[in-house]
Each structure stands twice: as C-alpha cells, then as structure tokens.
C-alpha positions in Angstrom: -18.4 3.6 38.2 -15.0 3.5 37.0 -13.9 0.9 34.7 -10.2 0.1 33.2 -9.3 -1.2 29.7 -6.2 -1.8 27.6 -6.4 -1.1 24.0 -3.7 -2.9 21.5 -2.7 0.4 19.4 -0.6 0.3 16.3 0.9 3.4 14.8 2.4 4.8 17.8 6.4 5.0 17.3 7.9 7.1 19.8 7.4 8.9 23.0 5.5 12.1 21.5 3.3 10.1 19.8 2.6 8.8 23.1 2.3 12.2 24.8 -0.3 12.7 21.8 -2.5 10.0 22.4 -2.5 10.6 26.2 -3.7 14.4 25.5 -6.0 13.1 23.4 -7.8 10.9 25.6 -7.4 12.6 28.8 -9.7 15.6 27.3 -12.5 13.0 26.9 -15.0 13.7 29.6 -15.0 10.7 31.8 -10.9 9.4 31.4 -9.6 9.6 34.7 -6.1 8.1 34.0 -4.5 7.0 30.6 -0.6 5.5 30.0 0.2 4.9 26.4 3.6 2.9 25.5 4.7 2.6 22.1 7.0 -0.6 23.2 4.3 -2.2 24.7 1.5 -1.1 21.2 -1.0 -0.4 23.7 -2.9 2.6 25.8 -4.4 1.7 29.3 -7.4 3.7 30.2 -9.2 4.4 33.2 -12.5 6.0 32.8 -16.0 6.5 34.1 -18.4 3.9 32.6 -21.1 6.6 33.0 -19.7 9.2 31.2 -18.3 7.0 28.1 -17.8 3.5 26.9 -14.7 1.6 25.2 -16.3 2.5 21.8 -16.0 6.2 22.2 -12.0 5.9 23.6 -11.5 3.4 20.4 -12.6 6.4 18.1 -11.1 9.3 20.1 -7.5 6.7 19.3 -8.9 6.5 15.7 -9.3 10.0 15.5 -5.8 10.7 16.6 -4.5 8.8 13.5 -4.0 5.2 15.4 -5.0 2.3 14.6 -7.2 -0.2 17.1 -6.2 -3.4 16.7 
C-alpha cells in the first residue's frame, strides 16, 4: 500500500543538500518517490507502507545530518 508524508526538515540550505537527502532516501527499500526543497524546510515522500514506516524515513533524514522537526 503506498502511503505519502511530508516531513518539516531543518538543516537543508541549498540545492545539493537537497540532491543529498533525495539519494538518501530513495535507496530506502520501499520509497517510491521523494522531492526535498530547502525553501520550502521540508522532504515529501512517497513510500510503501509495507516495506517501511515514517519512523524509519525520519532516521534515514537524521542519519543524513538533518534535523526532523
């Protein structure tokens, strides 16, 4: 079942740091679509609610050196 969420994301300050976190989170197993915008301070996510929850995209952004708001 595929699911959408949008995560408020500090941290992010220019267009590769966008390109970073998109990377990131499209190698999760389960993202099917992500757009991060570092106007906007936030990262939309499509993903398969099957494969992975919000929890594990929250500390895929963590791990990226973001911050979750």
């Amino acid at each position: 079942m595929s699911d959408s969420v949008a995560i408020n994301v500090t941290g992010m300050k220019c267009g590769g740091c966008e390109n970073s976190l998109n990377t990131k989170l499209s190698a999760l197993k389960g993202v099917l679509a992500v757009k991060a915008s570092h106007l906007d301070k936030r990262v939309d996510v499509e993903f398969d609610s099957a494969q992975l929850d919000v929890e594990d995209i929250e500390d895929a952004i963590i791990e990226a050196g973001f911050k979750v708001e």
